[in-house]
N, C-alpha and C positions, 0 to 999 in steps of 0.2 A: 504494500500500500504506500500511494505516494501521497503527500498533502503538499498540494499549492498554494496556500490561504492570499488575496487581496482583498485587505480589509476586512470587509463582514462577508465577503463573498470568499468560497473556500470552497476550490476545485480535488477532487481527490483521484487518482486512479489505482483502481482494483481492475485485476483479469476481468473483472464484471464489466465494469464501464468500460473499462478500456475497447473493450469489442463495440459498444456499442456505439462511440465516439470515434473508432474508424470507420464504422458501417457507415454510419450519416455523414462525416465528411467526406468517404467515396465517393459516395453517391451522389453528394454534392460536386462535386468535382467532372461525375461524368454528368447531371444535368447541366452545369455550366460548357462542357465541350460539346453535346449533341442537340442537333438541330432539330426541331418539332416532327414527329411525323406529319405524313397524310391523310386521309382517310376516306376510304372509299365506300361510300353507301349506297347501299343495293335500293334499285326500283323496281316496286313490282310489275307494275306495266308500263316501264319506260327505260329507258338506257340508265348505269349505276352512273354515279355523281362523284366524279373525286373534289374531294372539299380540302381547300388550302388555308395555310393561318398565314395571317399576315403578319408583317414583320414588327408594327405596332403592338398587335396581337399578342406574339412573341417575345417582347423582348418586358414586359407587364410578367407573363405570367412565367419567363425564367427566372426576372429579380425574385417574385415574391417566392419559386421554388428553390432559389438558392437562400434567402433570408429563413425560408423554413428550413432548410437543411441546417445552416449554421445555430438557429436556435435549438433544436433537438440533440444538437451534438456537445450546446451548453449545457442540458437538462442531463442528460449522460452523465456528465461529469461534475455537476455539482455535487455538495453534499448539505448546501442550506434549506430546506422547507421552501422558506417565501421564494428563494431564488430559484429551485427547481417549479414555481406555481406559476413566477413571472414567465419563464421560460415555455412553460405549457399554456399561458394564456399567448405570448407570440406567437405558435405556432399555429393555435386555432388562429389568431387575423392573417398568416400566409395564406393558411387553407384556405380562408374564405376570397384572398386575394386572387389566389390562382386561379378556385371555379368560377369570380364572377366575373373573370379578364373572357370569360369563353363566352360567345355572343351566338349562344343557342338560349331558348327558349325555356326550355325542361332544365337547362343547366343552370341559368341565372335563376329559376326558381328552384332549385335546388341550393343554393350561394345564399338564398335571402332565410328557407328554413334551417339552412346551418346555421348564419347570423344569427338569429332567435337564439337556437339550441347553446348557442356556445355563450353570449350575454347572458342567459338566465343561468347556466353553470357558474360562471364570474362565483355569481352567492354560496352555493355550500363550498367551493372550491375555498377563495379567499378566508369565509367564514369557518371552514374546519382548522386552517393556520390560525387565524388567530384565538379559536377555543385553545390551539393545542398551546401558543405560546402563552394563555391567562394559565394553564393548568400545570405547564413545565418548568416556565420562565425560558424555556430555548427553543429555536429551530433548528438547532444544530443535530443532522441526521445522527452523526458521530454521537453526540452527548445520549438524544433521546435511544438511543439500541440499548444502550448500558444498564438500564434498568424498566423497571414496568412502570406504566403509570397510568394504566386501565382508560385505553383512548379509542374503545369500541366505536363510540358513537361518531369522536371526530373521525376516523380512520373510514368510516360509512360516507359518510358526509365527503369525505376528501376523494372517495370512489368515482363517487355520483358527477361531485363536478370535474372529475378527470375525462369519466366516460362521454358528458357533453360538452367538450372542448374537444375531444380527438373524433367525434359521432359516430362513436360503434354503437351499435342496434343496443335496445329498439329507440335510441334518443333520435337515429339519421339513419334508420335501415334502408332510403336508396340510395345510399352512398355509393352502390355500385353502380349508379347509373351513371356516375360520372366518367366511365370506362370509356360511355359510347363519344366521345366528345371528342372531338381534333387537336393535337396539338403535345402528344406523348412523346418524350417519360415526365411531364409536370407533373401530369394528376398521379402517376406514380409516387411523385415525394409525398403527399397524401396520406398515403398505405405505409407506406414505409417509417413516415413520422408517427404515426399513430402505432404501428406495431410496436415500434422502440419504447415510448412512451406507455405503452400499455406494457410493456415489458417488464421495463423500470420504477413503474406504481409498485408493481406486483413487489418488485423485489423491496421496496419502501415501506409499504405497508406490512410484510412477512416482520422487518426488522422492529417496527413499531411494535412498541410491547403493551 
């Protein structure tokens, strides 16, 4: 284990993070060198339609997927509470940045029920940090493992708003429709920020005692 500390902010690397902090900055790195697909959609009675993104289009919704990569690969590696919350509330505004740079129909309403889903989490997300800091006196991941301090209901709470900032089901169960949409591997950083992040709840809250 390494500790980084700046300031009140205090990066650590474990075998644990460590992977998951190379996965998000690869990934980052190849969304920043590859260029959007195409995509071809089928007509039923009429010729398929290759749909292109624009360069406008593109260059919106590679910022906001490399901002999302870089924030998920903060949230990896922190070991503060509020710093790994702030990090997962970044990430949900990428998400939301990337589907609503897409100028379909289904997908910008798709981008507005994220919105929702992920402002109304803002409340148990923020508010299980700050029960857990009136009940610990810390955020510090480090400090809080060391001992118990019976944080069932914030650690519930801390779930809830994790699950509607990254919107796995049932908070944003069409999230896969965001597949059908032009302009991949964006919507990719997506899946991949959310899997990491639901990764590393998992492993946060296991530690919470």
């Amino acid at each position: 284990m390494i500790i980084v500390p700046f300031g009140d902010i205090v990066f650590c690397f474990t075998p644990f993070s460590l992977v998951g902090f190379i996965i998000a900055v690869a990934f980052t790195i190849i969304v920043y060198l590859t260029k959007p697909e195409q995509q071809l959609e089928a007509q039923k009675f009429a010729g398929d339609i290759l749909i292109s993104v624009s360069l406008e289009e593109m260059k919106i919704r590679r910022l906001m997927a490399i901002f999302c990569g870089l924030a998920t690969a903060g949230a990896m590696i922190t070991y503060d509470l509020f710093d790994f919350s702030l990090f997962l509330a970044l990430v949900g505004i990428a998400n939301i940045g990337i589907v609503s740079a897409v100028r379909r129909d289904w997908v910008l309403n798709a981008a507005f029920n994220y919105g929702l889903t992920a402002i109304i989490a803002t409340l148990p997300l923020f508010g299980s940090v700050g029960l857990i800091l009136a009940k610990t006196g810390t955020l510090s991941l480090l400090e809080l493992s060391k001992k118990s301090y019976n944080l069932l209901y914030e650690k519930i709470m801390f779930a809830l708003g994790m699950a509607g900032e990254t919107g796995i089901a049932p908070f944003y169960a069409a999230k896969a429709e965001m597949f059908r949409a032009p302009g991949s591997p964006y919507i990719l950083m997506i899946h991949l920020s959310s899997l990491l992040i639901i990764v590393r709840t998992v492993e946060i809250l296991i530690n919470l005692k």
